[in-house]
C-alpha positions in Angstrom: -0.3 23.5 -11.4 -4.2 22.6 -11.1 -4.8 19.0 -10.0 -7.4 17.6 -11.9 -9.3 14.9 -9.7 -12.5 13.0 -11.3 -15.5 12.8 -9.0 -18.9 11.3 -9.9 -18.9 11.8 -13.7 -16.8 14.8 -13.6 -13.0 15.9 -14.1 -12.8 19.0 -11.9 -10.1 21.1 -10.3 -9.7 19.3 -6.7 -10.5 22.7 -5.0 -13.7 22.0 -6.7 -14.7 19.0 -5.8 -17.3 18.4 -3.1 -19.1 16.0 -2.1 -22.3 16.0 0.7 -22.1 15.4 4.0 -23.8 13.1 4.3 -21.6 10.6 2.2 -21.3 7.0 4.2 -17.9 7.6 3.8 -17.4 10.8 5.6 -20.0 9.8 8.1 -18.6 6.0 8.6 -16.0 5.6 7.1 -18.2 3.0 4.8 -15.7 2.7 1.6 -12.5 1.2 0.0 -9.8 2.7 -1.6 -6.5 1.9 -3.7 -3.0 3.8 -4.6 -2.0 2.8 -7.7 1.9 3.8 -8.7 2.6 5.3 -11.9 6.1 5.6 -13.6 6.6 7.2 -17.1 2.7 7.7 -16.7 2.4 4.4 -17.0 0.1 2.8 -13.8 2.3 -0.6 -12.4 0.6 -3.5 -12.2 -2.8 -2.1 -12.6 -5.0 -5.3 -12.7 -3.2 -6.8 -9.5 -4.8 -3.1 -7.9 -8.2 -3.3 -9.4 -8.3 -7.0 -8.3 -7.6 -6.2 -5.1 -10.1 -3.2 -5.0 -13.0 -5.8 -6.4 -11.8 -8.0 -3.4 -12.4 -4.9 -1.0 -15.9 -3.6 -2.3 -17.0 -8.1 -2.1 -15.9 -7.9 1.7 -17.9 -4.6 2.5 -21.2 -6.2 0.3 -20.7 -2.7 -1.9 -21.0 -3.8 -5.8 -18.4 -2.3 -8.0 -19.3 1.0 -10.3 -17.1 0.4 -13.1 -15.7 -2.6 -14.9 -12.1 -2.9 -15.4 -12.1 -1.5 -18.9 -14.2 1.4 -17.6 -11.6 1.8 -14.7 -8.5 1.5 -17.2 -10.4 4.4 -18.7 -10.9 6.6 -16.0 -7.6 6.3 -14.5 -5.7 7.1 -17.8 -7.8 10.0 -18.1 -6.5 11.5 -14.8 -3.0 10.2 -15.3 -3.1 12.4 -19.1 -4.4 15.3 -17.5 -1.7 15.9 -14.9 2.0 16.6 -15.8 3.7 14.4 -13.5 5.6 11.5 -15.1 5.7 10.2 -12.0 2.9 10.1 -9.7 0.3 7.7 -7.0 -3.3 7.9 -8.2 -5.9 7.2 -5.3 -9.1 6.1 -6.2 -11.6 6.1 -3.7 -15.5 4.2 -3.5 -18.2 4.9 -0.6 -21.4 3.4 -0.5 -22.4 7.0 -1.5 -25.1 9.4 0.1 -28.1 8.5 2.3 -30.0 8.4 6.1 -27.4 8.5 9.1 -28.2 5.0 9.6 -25.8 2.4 10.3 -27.5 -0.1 8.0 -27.2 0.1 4.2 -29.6 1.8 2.5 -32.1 0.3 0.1 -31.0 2.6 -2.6 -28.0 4.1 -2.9 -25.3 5.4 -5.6 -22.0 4.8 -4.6 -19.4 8.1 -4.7 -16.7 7.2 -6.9 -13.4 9.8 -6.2 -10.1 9.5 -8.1 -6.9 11.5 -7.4 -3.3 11.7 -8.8 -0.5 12.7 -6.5 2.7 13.2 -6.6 5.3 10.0 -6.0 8.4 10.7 -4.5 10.7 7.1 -4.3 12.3 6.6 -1.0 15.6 8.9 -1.3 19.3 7.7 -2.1 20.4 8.0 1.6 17.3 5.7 2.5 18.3 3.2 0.2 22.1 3.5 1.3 21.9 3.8 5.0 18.6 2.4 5.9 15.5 3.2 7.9 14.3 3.4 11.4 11.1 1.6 12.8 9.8 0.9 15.8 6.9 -2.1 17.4 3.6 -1.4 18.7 0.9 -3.9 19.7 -1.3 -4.3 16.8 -4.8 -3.0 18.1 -6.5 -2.9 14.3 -9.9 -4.9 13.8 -9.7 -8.3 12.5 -10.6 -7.7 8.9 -7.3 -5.8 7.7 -7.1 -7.9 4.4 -9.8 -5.5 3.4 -8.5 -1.9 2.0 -11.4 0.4 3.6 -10.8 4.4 4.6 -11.8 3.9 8.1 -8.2 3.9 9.1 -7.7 5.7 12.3 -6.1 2.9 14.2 -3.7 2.8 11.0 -3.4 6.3 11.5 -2.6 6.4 15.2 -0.1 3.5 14.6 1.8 5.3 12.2 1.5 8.7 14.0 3.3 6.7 17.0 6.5 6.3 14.5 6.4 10.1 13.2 7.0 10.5 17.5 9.6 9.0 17.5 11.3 9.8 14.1 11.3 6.7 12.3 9.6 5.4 9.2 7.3 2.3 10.3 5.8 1.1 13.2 5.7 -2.6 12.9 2.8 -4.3 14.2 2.7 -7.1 16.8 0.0 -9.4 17.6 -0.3 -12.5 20.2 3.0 -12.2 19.7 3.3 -12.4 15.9 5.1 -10.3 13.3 1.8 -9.3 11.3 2.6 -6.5 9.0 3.9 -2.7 9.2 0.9 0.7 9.7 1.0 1.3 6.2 3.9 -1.7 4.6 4.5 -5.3 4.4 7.5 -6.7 6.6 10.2 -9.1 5.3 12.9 -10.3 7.7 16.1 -12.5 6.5 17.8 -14.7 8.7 20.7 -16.9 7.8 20.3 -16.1 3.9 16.6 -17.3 3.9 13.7 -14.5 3.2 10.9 -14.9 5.4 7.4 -13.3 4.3 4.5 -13.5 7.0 1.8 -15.4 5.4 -1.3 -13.9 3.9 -4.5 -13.6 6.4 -7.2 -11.7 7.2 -5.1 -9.5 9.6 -2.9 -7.8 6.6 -3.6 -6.3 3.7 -2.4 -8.6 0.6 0.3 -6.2 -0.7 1.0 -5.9 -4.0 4.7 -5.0 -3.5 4.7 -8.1 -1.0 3.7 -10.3 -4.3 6.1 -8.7 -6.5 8.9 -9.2 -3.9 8.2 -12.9 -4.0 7.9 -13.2 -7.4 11.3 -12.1 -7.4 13.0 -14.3 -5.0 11.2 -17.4 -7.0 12.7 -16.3 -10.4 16.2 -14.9 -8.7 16.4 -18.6 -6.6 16.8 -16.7 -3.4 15.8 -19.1 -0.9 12.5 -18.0 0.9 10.0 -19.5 3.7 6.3 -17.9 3.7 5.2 -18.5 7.8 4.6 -17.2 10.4 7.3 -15.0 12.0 8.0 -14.5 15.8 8.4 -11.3 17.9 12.1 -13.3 19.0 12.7 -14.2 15.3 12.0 -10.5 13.8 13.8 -8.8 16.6 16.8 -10.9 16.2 16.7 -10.6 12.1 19.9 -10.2 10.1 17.8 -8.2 7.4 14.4 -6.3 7.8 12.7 -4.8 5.0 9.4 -2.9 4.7 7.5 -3.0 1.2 4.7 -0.7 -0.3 3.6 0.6 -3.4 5.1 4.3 -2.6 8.3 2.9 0.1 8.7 0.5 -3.3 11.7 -1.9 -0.9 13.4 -0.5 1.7 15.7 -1.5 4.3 15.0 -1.2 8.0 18.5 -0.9 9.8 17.3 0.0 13.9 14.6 -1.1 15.4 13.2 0.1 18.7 16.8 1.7 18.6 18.7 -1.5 18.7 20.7 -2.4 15.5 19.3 -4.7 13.0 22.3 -6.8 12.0 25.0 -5.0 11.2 23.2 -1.7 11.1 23.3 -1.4 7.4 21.4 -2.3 4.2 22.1 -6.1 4.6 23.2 -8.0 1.0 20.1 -10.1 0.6 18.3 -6.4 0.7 20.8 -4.8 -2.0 20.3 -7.6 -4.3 16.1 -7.4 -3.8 16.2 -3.9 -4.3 18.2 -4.1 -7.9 15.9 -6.9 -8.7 12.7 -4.8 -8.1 14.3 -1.5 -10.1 15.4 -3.5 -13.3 11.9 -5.4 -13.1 9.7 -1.7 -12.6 11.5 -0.4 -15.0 11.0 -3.3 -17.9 7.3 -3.4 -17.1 7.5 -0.2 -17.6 9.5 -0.4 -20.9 7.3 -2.9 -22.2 3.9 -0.9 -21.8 5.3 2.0 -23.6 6.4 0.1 -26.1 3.0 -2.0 -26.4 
């Protein structure tokens, strides 16, 4: 099957998109981006993804191409041209093509690049049994609320779990739980969800929001603070959330048990909340 991206204008084959080299973006790493998941071809909560792209291209001073309608657009577009039902559409914005300088140029049209994937949901056996993470000392730069593509210490981060064959690495600072390479972190301890609150050092997830919402409307008692290094290693429940891992259950951690070693009840309960709610939103769009 041909994967049809969108580029500049144009819907293309991907193996025909190109774009110069001297695009900030592949030069610095001067852009933002945003994975958007789509179920049924329908995207999931679309306007809580192109908010938080707007809040990425304010922090980098990069003025956005496209209004929201023009983005609603643009992405249904790709999503009708591809034949998954199911699938992750990246978009991608650089400050576009000009001088190898580090300052902005004076005039300059930003490179616009959108891409559908395919989404595969985390597997039965890692809902059932559980995944395995490990720490690392978070050694990002202080701006990680801001989803940019210069992400190599993301990259090495993550590439420090694929070592050692587990799912996450879960980032520490002075200290402090602050989020996973490429998730959100929840711990539960005693019955009460615990979400690290939102800073400048972690991205504002969008699953992270949804998994709140949840525990307000379900009653599930829930603290939003800071968490410990003590407090997460000695979690009864951890769970990491993202748009593609959806929720999932972390059940060892630096190859110690987490709890009991299993998918702990609080965890089973969030994770049938979050499939009857995807799949209503869902529901309702196709029905709208």
């Amino acid at each position: 099957m041909t994967t049809i991206v969108y580029l500049n204008g144009v819907f293309l084959p991907q193996e025909e998109a190109q774009i110069s080299v001297m695009d900030r973006g592949f030069l610095f790493g001067d852009g933002v981006y945003e994975v958007i998941p789509v179920y049924d071809q329908q995207p999931f909560r679309l306007h809580e993804h192109l908010a938080r792209l707007q809040s990425s291209l304010d922090g980098i001073r990069l003025v956005n191409p496209h209004r929201v309608d023009e983005w609603e657009n643009l992405i249904a577009q790709v999503i009708a041209r591809t034949a998954w039902k199911d699938q992750g559409v990246y978009l991608q914005v650089t400050r576009g093509t000009g001088p190898r300088d580090h300052a902005f140029p004076a005039q300059v049209k930003p490179t616009v690049f959108i891409l559908p994937m395919a989404l595969t949901p985390p597997s039965a056996e890692a809902v059932e049994k559980g995944v395995n993470a490990i720490t690392a000392t978070d050694t990002r730069w202080s701006r990680c609320d801001l989803k940019v593509t210069s992400l190599l210490p993301n990259v090495m981060l993550r590439q420090l779990s694929v070592d050692a064959d587990c799912a996450e690495t879960l980032l520490l600072r002075d200290g402090e739980l602050i989020e996973g390479s490429v998730s959100s972190v929840f711990i539960v301890v005693a019955g009460v969800l615990r979400a690290v609150p939102k800073s400048n050092l972690m991205l504002p997830g969008i699953t992270y929001d949804v998994v709140l919402e949840l525990a307000r409307a379900a009653a599930i008692e829930h603290e939003i603070r800071p968490v410990s290094e003590t407090e997460l290693r000695h979690a009864d429940e951890i769970w990491i959330t993202s748009s593609t891992k959806e929720v999932l259950a972390v059940t060892r951690l630096d190859g110690n048990d987490v709890g009991s070693g299993r998918p702990g009840p609080l965890f089973r309960r969030m994770h049938a909340l979050y499939q009857t709610y995807k799949h209503s939103v869902m529901r309702r769009k196709a029905e709208a």
